[in-house]
OpenMM code with the backbone's topology and positions (N, CA, C; nanometers):
from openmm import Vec3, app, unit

residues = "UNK UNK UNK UNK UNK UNK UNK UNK UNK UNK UNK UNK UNK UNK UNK UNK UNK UNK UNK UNK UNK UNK UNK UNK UNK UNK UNK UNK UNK UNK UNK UNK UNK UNK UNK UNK UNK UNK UNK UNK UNK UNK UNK UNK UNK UNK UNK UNK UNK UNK UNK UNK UNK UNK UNK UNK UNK UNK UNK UNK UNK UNK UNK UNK UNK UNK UNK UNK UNK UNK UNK UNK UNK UNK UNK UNK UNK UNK UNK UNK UNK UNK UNK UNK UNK UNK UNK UNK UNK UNK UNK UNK UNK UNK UNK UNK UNK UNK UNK UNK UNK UNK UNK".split()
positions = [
    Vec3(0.1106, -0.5577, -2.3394),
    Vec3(0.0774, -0.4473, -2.2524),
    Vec3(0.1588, -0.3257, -2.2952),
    Vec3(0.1113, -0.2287, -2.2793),
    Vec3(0.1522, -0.1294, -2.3697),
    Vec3(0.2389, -0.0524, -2.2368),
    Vec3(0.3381, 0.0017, -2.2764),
    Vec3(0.3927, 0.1316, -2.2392),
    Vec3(0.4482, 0.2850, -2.2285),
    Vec3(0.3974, 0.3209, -2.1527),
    Vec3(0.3076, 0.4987, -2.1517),
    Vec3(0.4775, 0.5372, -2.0915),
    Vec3(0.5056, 0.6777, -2.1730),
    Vec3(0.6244, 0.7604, -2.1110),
    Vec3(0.5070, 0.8707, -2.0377),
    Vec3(0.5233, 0.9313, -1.9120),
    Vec3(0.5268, 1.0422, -1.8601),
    Vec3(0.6130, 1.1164, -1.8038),
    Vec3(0.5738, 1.2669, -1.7892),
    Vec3(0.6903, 1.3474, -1.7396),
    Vec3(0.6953, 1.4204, -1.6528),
    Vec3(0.7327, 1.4493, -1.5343),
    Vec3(0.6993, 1.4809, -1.4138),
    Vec3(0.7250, 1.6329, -1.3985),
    Vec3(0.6029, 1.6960, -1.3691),
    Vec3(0.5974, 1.8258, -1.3748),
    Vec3(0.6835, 1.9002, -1.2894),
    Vec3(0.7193, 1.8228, -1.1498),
    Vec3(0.8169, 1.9081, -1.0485),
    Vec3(0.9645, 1.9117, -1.1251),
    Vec3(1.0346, 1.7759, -1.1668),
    Vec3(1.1617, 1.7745, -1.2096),
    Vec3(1.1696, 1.7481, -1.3420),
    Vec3(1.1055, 1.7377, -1.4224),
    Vec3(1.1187, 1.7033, -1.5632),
    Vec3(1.1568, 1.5633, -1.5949),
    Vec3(1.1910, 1.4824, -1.5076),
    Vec3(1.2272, 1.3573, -1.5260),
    Vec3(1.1323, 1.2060, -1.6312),
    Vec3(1.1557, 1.1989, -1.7292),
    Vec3(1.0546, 1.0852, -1.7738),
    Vec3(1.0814, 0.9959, -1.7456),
    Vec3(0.9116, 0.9495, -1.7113),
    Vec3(0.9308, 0.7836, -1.6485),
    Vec3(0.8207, 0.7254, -1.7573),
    Vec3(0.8782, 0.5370, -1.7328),
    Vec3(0.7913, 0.4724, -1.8092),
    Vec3(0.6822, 0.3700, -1.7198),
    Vec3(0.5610, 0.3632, -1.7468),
    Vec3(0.4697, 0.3044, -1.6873),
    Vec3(0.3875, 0.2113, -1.7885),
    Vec3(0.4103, 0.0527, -1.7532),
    Vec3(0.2857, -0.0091, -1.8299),
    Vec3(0.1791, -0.0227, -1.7776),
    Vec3(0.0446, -0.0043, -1.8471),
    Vec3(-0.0735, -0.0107, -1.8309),
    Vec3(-0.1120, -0.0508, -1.8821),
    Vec3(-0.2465, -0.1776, -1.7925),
    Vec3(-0.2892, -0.2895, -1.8038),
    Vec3(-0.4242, -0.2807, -1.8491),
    Vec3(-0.4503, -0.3089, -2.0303),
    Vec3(-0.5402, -0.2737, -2.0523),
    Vec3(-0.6796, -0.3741, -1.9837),
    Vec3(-0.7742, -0.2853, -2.0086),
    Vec3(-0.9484, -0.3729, -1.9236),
    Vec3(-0.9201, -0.4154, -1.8152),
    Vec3(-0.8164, -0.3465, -1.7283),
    Vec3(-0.8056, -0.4124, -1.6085),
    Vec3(-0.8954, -0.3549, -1.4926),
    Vec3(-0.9793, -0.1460, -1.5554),
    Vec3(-1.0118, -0.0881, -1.4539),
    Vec3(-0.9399, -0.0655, -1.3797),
    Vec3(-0.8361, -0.0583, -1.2883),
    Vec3(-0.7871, -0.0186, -1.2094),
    Vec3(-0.6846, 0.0763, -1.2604),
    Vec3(-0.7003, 0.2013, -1.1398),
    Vec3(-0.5824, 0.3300, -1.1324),
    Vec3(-0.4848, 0.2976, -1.0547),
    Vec3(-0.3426, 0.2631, -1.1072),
    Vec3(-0.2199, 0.2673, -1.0529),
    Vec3(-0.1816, 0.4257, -1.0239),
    Vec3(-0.1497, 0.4314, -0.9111),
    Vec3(-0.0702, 0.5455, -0.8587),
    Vec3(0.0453, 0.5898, -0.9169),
    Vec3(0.0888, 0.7021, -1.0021),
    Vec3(0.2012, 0.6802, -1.0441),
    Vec3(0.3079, 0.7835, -0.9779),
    Vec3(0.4261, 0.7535, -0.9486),
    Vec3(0.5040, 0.8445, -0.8800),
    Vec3(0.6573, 0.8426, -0.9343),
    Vec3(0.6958, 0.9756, -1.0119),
    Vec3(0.8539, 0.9943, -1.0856),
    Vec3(0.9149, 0.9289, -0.9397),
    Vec3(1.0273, 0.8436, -1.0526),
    Vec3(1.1351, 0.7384, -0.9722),
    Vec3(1.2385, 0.8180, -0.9457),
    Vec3(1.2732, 0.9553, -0.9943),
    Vec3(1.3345, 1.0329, -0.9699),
    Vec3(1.3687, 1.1393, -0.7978),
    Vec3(1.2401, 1.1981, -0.8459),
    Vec3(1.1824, 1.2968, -0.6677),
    Vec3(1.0867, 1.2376, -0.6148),
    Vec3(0.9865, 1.1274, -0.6422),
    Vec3(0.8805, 1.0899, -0.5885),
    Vec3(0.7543, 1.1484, -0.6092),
    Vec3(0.7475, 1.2642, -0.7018),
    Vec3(0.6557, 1.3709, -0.7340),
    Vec3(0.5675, 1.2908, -0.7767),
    Vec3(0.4167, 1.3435, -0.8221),
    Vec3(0.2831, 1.2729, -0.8129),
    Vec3(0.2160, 1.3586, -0.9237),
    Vec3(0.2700, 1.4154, -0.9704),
    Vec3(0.2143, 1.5354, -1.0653),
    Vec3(0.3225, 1.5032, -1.2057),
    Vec3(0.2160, 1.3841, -1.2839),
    Vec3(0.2924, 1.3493, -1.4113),
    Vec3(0.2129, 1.3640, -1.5120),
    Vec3(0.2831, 1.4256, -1.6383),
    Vec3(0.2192, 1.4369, -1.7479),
    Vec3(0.2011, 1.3659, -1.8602),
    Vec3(0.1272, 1.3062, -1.9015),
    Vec3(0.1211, 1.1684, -2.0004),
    Vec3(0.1987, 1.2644, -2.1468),
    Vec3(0.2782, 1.2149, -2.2215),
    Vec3(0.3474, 1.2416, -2.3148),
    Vec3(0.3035, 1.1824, -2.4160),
    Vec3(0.2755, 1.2226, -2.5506),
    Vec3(0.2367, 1.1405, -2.6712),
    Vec3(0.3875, 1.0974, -2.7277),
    Vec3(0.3828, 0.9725, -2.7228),
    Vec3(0.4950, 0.8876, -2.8046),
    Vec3(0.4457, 0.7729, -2.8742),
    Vec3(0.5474, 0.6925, -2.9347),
    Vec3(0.5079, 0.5866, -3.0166),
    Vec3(0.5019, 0.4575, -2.9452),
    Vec3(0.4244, 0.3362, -2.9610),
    Vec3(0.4299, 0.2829, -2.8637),
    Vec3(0.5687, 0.2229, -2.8386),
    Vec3(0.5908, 0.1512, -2.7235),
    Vec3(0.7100, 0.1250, -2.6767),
    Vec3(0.6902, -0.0488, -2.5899),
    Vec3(0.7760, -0.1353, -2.6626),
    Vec3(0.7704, -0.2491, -2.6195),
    Vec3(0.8826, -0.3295, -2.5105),
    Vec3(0.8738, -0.3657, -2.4206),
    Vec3(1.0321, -0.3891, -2.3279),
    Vec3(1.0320, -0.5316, -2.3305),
    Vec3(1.0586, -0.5911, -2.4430),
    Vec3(1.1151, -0.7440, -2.4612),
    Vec3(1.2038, -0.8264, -2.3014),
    Vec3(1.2365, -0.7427, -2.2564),
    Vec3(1.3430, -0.7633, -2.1283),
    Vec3(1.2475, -0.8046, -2.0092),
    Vec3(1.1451, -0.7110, -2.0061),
    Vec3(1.0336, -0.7565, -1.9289),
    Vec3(0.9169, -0.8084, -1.9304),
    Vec3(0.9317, -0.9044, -1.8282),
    Vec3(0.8073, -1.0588, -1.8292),
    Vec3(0.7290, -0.9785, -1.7594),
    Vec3(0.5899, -1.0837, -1.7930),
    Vec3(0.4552, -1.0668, -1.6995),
    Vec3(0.5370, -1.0589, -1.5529),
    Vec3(0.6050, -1.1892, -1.5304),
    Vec3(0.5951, -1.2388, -1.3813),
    Vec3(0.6884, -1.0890, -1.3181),
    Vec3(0.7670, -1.0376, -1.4000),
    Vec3(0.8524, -0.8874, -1.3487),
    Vec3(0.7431, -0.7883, -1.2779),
    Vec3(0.6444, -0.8202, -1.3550),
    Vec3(0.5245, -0.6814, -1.3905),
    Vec3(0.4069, -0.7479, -1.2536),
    Vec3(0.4359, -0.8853, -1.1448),
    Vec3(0.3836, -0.9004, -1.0766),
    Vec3(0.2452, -0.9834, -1.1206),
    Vec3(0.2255, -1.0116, -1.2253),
    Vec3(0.1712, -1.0978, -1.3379),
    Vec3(0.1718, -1.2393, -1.2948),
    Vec3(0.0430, -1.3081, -1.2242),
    Vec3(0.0903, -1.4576, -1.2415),
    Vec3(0.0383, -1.5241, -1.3957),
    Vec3(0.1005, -1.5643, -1.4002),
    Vec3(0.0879, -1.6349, -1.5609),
    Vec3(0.1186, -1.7802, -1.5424),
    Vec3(0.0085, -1.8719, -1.5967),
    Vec3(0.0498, -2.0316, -1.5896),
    Vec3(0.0308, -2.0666, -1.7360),
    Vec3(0.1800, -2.1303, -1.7647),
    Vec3(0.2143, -2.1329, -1.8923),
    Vec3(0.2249, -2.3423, -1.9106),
    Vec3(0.1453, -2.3437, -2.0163),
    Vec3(0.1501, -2.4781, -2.0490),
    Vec3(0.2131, -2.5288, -2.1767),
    Vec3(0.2708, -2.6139, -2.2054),
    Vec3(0.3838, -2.5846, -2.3297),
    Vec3(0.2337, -2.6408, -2.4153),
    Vec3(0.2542, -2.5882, -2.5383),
    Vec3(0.1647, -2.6705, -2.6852),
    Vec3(0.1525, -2.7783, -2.6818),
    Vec3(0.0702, -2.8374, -2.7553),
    Vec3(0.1222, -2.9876, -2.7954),
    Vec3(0.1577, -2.9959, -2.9439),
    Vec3(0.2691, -3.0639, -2.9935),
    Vec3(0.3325, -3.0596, -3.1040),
    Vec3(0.2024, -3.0246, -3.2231),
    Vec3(0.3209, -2.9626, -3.3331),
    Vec3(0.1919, -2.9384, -3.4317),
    Vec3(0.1450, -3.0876, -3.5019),
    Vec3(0.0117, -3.0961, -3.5291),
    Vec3(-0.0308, -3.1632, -3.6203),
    Vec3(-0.0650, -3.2671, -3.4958),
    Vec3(-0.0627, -3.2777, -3.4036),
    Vec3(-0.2078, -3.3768, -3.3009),
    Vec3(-0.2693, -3.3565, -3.2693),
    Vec3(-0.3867, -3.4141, -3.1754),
    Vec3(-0.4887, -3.3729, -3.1709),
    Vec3(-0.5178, -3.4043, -3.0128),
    Vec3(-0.5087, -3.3065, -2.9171),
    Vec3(-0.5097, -3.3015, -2.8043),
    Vec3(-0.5970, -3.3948, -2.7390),
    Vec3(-0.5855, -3.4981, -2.6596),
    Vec3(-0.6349, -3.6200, -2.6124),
    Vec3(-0.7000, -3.5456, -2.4979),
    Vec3(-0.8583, -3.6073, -2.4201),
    Vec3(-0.8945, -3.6348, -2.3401),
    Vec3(-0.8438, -3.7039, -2.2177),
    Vec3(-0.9453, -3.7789, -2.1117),
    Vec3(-0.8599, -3.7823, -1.9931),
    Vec3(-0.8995, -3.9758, -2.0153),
    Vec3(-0.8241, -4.0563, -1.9564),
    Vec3(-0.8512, -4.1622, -1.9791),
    Vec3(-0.9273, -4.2476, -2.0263),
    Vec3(-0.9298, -4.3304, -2.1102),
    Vec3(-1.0808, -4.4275, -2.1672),
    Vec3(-1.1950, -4.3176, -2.2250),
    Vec3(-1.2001, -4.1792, -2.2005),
    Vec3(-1.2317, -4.0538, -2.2650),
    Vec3(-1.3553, -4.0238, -2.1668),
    Vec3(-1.3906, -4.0703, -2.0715),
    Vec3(-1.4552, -4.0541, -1.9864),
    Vec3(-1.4263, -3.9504, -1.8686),
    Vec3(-1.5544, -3.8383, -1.8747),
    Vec3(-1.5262, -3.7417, -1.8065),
    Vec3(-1.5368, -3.7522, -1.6821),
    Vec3(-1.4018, -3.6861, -1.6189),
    Vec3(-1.3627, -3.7218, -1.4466),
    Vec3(-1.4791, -3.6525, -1.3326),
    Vec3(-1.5116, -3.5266, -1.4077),
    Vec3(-1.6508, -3.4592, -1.3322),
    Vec3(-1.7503, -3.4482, -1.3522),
    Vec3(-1.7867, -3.5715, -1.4771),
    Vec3(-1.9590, -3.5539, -1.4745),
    Vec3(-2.0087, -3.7149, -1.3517),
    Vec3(-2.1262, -3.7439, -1.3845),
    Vec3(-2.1499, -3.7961, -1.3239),
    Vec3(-2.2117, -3.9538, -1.4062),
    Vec3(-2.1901, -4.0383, -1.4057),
    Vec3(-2.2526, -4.1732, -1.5356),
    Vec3(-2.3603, -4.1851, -1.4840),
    Vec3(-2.3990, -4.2005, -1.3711),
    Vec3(-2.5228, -4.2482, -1.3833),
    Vec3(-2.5894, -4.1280, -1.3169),
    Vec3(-2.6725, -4.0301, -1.3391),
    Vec3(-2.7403, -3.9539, -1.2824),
    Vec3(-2.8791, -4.0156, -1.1826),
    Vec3(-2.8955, -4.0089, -1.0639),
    Vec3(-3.0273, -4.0860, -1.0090),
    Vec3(-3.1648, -3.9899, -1.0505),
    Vec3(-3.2676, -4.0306, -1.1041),
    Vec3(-3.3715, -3.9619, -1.1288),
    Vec3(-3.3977, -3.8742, -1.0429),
    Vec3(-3.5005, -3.7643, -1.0287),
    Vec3(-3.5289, -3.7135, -0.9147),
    Vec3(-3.6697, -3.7316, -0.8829),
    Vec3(-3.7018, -3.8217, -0.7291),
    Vec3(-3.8273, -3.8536, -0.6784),
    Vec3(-3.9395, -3.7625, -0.6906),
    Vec3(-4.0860, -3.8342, -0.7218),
    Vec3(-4.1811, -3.7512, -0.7817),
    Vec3(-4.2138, -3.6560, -0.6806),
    Vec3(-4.2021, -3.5395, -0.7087),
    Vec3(-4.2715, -3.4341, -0.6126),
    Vec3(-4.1763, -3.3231, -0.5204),
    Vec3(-4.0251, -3.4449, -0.5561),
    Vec3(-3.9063, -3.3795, -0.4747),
    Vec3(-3.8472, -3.2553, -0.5470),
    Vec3(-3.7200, -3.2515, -0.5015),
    Vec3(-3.6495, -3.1416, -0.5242),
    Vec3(-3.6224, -3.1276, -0.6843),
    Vec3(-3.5919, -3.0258, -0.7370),
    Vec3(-3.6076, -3.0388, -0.8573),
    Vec3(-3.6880, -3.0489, -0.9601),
    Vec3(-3.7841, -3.1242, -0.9225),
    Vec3(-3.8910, -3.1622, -1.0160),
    Vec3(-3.9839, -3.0345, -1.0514),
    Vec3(-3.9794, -2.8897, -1.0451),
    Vec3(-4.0283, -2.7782, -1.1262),
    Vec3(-4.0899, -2.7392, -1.0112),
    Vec3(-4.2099, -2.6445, -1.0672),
    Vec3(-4.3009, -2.5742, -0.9999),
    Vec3(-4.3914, -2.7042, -0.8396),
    Vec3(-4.3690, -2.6754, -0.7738),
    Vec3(-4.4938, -2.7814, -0.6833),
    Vec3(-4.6424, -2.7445, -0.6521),
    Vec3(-4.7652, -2.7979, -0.6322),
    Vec3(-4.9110, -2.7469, -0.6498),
    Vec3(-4.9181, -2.7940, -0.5452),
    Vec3(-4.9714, -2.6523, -0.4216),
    Vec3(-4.9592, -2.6932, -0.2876),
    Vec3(-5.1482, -2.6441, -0.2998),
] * unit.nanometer
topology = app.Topology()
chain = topology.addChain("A")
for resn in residues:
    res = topology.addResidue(resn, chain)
    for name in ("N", "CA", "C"):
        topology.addAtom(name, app.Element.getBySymbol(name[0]), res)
């Protein structure tokens, strides 16, 4: 996530704001300084804050560790899937499902 310097037109103060790309949404931005609302986007280079996590930035993030290199990620028991269904019951002639009906 990238981070934008702006500079606040009442006090001159620069602040830094990350913005969340494809997220659509307008964050309000307000100098941490006077509270002013009138900020000017500044051209700089980008700027990365190693110090700060998603979860800082209000970010839920569910993190699952890898599985070591070189295996091959296993299925769920006997390899049989927990949400399909084995035996599907046909569907009765004329009932639900069965396409278009000729009334």
């Amino acid at each position: 996530m990238p981070v934008y310097e702006y500079e606040c037109v009442k006090c001159g103060a620069r602040n830094e704001f990350v913005e969340f790309l494809g997220s659509g949404r307008i964050v309000a931005r307000k100098c941490r300084e006077c509270g002013g609302t009138r900020l000017r986007k500044l051209a700089s280079r980008a700027v990365f804050h190693p110090e700060v996590t998603l979860e800082d930035l209000g970010v839920n993030v569910i993190r699952q560790p890898a599985p070591p290199a070189g295996t091959v990620p296993q299925g769920p028991p006997g390899g049989k899937c927990p949400y399909c269904d084995p035996d599907p019951e046909p569907s009765a002639p004329g009932g639900a499902g069965g396409g278009p009906q000729k009334t």
